[in-house]
C-alpha positions, 0 to 999 in steps of 0.5 A, a space after each residue: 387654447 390649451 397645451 394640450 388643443 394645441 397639441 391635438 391641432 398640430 398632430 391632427 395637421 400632420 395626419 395623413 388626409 384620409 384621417 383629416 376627412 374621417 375627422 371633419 365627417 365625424 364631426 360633421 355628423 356628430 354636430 347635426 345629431 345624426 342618427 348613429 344608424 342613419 350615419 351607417 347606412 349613408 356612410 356605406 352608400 358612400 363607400 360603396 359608390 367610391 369603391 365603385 369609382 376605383 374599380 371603374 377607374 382607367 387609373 390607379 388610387 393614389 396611395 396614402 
């Protein structure tokens, strides 16, 4: 591993989670050729289904 994957690893260990798992999705994504337009229109059920679920929620969003 170079300096500079190191470097990218460590910062990436100290990111905040929301930006780990935006990462790993990407990722994810990009790894089984998904369909740009087909990652969209999944990704915006997705958030719109966790939107739905803090709106719905007895309990506040824990805040990054």
């Amino acid at each position: 591993m170079t300096a500079n994957m190191q470097n990218k690893s460590m910062s990436l260990d100290s990111a905040p989670d929301h930006i780990k798992l935006a990462v790993d999705l990407i990722a994810l994504l990009e790894e089984n050729e998904i369909p740009n337009e087909t990652a969209i229109a999944a990704l915006e059920i997705v958030l719109s289904d966790y939107r739905n679920k803090v709106t719905n929620s007895s309990t506040p969003p824990v805040s990054e």
